[in-house]
C-alpha positions in Angstrom: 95.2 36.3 84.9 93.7 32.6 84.5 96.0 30.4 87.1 96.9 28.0 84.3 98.4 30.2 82.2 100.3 32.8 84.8 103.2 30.8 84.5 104.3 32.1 81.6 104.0 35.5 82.2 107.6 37.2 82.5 106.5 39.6 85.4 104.4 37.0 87.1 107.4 34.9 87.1 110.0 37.5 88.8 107.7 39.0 91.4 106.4 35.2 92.6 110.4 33.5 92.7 112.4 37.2 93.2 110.8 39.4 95.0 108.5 37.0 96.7 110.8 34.4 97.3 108.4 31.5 96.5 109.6 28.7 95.3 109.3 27.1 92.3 107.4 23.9 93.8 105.0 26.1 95.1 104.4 28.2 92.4 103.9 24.6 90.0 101.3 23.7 92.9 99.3 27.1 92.9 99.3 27.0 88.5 98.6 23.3 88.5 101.8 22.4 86.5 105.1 20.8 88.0 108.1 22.7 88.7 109.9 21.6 86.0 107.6 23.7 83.8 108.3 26.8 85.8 111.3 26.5 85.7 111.4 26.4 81.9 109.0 29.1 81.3 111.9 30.8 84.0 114.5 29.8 81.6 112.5 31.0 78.3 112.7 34.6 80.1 115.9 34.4 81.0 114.8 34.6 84.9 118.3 33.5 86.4 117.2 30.5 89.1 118.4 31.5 92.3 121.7 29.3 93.7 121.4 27.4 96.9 122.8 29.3 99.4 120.4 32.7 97.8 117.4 30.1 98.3 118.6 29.5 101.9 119.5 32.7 103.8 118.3 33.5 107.3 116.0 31.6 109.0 116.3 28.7 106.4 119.8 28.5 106.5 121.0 25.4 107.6 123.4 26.8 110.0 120.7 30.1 111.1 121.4 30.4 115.0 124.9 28.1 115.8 127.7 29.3 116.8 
Protein backbone atom coordinates (compact mmCIF):
# COMPACT_ATOMS: atom_id res chain seq x y z
CA UNK A 1 0.00 0.00 0.00
CA UNK A 2 1.74 3.43 -1.31
CA UNK A 3 2.34 5.59 2.13
CA UNK A 4 0.42 8.42 0.58
CA UNK A 5 -2.57 6.92 0.11
CA UNK A 6 -2.80 4.32 3.42
CA UNK A 7 -4.64 6.87 5.07
CA UNK A 8 -7.60 6.23 3.76
CA UNK A 9 -7.85 2.79 4.02
CA UNK A 10 -10.56 1.80 6.74
CA UNK A 11 -8.44 -1.17 8.14
CA UNK A 12 -5.15 0.67 7.89
CA UNK A 13 -6.82 3.29 9.89
CA UNK A 14 -8.17 1.00 12.89
CA UNK A 15 -5.21 -1.33 13.31
CA UNK A 16 -2.59 1.98 13.26
CA UNK A 17 -4.95 4.37 16.00
CA UNK A 18 -6.92 1.01 17.84
CA UNK A 19 -5.11 -1.67 18.05
CA UNK A 20 -1.76 -0.07 17.74
CA UNK A 21 -2.41 2.77 19.68
CA UNK A 22 -0.52 5.28 17.45
CA UNK A 23 -1.47 8.44 17.35
CA UNK A 24 -2.88 10.44 14.87
CA UNK A 25 0.17 12.91 14.69
CA UNK A 26 2.30 10.12 14.04
CA UNK A 27 0.38 8.39 11.63
CA UNK A 28 -0.01 12.17 9.53
CA UNK A 29 4.00 12.13 9.86
CA UNK A 30 4.58 8.45 8.59
CA UNK A 31 1.75 9.27 5.30
CA UNK A 32 3.11 12.68 4.77
CA UNK A 33 -0.29 14.50 5.55
CA UNK A 34 -1.25 16.37 8.79
CA UNK A 35 -3.35 14.97 11.38
CA UNK A 36 -6.16 16.76 10.61
CA UNK A 37 -6.48 14.72 7.44
CA UNK A 38 -6.46 11.51 9.45
CA UNK A 39 -8.53 12.39 11.43
CA UNK A 40 -11.10 13.08 8.70
CA UNK A 41 -10.45 10.08 6.62
CA UNK A 42 -11.07 8.52 10.64
CA UNK A 43 -14.30 10.34 10.68
CA UNK A 44 -15.39 9.34 6.88
CA UNK A 45 -15.15 5.62 8.32
CA UNK A 46 -16.81 6.23 11.25
CA UNK A 47 -13.47 5.27 13.30
CA UNK A 48 -14.75 6.78 16.77
CA UNK A 49 -11.44 8.99 17.91
CA UNK A 50 -10.36 7.80 21.14
CA UNK A 51 -11.29 10.31 24.34
CA UNK A 52 -8.46 11.61 26.49
CA UNK A 53 -8.25 9.61 29.32
CA UNK A 54 -8.50 6.11 26.54
CA UNK A 55 -5.34 8.04 24.86
CA UNK A 56 -3.74 8.27 28.33
CA UNK A 57 -3.85 5.06 30.36
CA UNK A 58 -0.89 3.49 32.13
CA UNK A 59 2.33 4.73 31.71
CA UNK A 60 1.10 7.95 30.04
CA UNK A 61 -1.26 8.81 32.53
CA UNK A 62 -0.68 11.80 34.11
CA UNK A 63 -1.11 10.58 37.53
CA UNK A 64 0.70 6.72 36.46
CA UNK A 65 2.73 5.97 39.80
CA UNK A 66 1.32 8.72 42.74
CA UNK A 67 -0.31 7.89 45.43
Amino acid sequence: MESEKKYRNRDWLWEEYWRKKRSAPSMARECGVTKRVIHYWMGKHGIRLRTISEAKRGELHPRWGRK
